[in-house]
PLY file of the C-alpha trace (Angstrom):
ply
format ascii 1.0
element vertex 193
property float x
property float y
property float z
element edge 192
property int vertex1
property int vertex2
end_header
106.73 67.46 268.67
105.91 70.68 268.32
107.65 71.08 265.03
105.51 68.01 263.71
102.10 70.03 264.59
103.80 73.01 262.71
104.64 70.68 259.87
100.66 69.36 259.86
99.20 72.68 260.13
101.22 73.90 257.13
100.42 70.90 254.89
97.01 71.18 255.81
96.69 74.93 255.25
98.57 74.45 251.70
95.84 71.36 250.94
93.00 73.95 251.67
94.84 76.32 249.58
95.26 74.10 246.29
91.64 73.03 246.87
90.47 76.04 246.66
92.03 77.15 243.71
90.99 74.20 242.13
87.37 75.07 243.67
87.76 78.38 241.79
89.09 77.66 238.42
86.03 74.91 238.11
83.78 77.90 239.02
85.41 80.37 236.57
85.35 77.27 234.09
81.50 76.75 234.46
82.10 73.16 235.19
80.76 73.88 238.50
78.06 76.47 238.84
75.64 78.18 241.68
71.95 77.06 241.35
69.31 77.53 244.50
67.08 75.24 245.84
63.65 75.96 247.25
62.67 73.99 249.95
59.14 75.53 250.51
60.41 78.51 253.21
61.57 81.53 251.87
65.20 80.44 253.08
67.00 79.06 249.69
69.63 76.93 250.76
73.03 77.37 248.35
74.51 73.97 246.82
76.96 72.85 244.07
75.76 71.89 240.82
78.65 69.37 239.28
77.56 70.54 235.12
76.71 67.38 233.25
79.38 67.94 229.63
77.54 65.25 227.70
74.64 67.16 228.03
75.63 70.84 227.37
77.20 68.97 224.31
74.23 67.87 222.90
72.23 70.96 224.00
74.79 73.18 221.85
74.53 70.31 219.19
70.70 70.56 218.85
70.96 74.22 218.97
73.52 74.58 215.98
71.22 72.56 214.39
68.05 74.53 214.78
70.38 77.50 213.86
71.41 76.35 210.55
69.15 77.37 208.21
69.04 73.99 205.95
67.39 72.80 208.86
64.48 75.18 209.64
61.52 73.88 208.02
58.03 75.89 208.62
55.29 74.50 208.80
52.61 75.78 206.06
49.50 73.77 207.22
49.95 71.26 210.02
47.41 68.87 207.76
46.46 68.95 204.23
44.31 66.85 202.28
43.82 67.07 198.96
41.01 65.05 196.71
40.56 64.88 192.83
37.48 65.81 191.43
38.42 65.74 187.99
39.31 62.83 186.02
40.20 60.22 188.79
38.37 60.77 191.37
38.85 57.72 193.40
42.04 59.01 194.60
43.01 60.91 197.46
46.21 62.75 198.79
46.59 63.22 202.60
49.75 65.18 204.02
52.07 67.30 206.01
53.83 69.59 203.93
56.55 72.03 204.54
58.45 74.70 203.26
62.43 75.58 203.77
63.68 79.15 203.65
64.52 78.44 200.17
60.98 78.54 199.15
61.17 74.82 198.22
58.37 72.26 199.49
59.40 69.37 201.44
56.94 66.45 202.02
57.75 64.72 205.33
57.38 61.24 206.84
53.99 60.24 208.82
52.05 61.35 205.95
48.85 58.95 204.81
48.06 57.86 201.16
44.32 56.66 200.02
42.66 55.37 196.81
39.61 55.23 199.36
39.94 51.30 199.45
43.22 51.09 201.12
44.93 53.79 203.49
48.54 53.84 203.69
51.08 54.99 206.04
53.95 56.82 204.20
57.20 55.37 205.50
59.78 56.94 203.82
59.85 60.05 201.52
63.02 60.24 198.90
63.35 62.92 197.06
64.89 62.57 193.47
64.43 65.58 191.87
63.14 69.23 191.79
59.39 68.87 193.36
59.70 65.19 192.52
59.07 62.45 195.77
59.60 58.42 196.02
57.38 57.48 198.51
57.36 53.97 199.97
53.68 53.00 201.52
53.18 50.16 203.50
49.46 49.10 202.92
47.77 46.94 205.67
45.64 44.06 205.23
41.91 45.30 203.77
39.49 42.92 205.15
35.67 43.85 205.12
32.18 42.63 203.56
32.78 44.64 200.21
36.98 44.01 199.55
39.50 41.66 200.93
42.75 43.16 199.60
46.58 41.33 201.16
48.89 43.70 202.74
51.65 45.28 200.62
54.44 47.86 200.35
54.23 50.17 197.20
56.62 52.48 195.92
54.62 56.00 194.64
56.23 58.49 192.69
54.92 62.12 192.70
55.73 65.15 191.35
53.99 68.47 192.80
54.37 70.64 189.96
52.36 74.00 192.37
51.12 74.19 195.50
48.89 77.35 196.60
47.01 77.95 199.37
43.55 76.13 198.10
45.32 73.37 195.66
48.07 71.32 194.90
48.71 69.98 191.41
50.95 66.99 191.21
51.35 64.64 188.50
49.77 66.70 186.17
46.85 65.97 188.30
44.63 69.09 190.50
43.50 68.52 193.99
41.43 70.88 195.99
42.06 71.53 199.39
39.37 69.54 201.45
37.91 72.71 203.52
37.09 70.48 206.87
39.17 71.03 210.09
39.56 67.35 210.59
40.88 65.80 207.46
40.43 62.08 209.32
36.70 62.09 209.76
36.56 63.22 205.64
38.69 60.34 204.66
36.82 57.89 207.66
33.93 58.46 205.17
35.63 56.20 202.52
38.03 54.07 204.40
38.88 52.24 207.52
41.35 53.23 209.69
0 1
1 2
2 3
3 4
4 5
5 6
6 7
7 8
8 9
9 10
10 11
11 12
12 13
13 14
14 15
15 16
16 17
17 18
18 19
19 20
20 21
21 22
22 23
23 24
24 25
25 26
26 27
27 28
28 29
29 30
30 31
31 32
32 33
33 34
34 35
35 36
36 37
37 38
38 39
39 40
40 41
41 42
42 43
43 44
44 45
45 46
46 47
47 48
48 49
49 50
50 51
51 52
52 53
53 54
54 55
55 56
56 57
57 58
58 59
59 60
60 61
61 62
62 63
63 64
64 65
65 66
66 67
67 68
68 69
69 70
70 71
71 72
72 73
73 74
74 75
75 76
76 77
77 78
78 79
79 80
80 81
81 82
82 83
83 84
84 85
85 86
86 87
87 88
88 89
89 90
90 91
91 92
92 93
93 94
94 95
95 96
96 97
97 98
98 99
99 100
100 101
101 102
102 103
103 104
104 105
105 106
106 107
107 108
108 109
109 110
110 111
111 112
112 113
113 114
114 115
115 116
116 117
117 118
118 119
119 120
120 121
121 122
122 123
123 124
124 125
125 126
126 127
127 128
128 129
129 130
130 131
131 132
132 133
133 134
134 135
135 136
136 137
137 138
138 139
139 140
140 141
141 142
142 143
143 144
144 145
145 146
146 147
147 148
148 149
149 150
150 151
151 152
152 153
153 154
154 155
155 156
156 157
157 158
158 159
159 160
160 161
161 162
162 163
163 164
164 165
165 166
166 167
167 168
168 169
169 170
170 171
171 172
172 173
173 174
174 175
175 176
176 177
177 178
178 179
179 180
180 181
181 182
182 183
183 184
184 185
185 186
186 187
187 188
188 189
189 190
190 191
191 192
């Protein structure tokens, strides 16, 4: 009998002993970690924080990417809007445009296109060549007392051949900056959002 309670005592002892090595290489590991909790006293009671892996994955994911410097695109203006006062000036140019370390221009999707009758949403921006954009614009329904015009998709290609701080010139075409903090309420003179 007491041999038995020896025997338990012993395997219980080496059970605590395994654990806790086990306890300790997890710690060392960082899959388990030390984090406090505040439960409104100045007491912080201790607990064990079990590391989620599928997150730190994507959290050093999403940080290699904003590392990479292909991906890092600044943001010039957060809006621009752009009108022709030249020879066609019925047409209007309304977007968000960026710049990569490389000095090259990138236009970017949620962007709006107007000929003043019909606004468009920019769904998708391709680019095919050096400054050169496909943009696919999905036109709405126009329905009011002066022009009933069907809904449509359109494929616009651009070029922007400069851009500088007060103008943009693409297809051969110049358009001023519009100098008004809200670029909406200029284009809700013209068209209907």
């Amino acid at each position: 009998m007491k041999s038995l309670t020896v025997k338990i005592i012993i395997a219980v002892l080496a059970a605590l002993i395994v654990a806790g090595s086990v306890f300790c290489i997890l710690l060392a590991t960082g899959v388990i970690e030390f984090s406090s909790v505040d439960d409104g006293d100045d007491d912080k009671k201790t607990s064990y924080v079990q590391k989620d892996k599928d997150e730190d994955e994507e959290e050093k994911v999403e940080k290699e990417k904003e590392e990479d410097p292909n991906n890092i695109l600044t943001i010039i203006e957060g809006k621009w809007g752009f009108y022709n006062d030249d020879s066609n000036d019925n047409q209007a140019f309304f977007a968000v445009i960026k710049k990569n370390p490389s000095g090259e221009y990138s236009l970017t999707k949620g962007l709006m296109w107007t000929d003043y009758l019909e606004t468009g949403n920019i769904t998708k921006v391709e680019k095919i060549g050096k400054g050169e954009y496909n943009l696919t614009v999905e036109f709405p329904t126009v329905d009011n007392e002066m022009n009933y015009i069907e809904g449509h998709t359109d494929n616009i290609t651009i070029n922007i051949n400069k851009l500088s701080s007060d103008k943009l010139i693409f297809n051969d075409t110049e358009f001023e900056k519009i100098k008004q903090e809200n670029i909406e309420d200029y284009f809700k003179q013209f068209v209907n959002f």
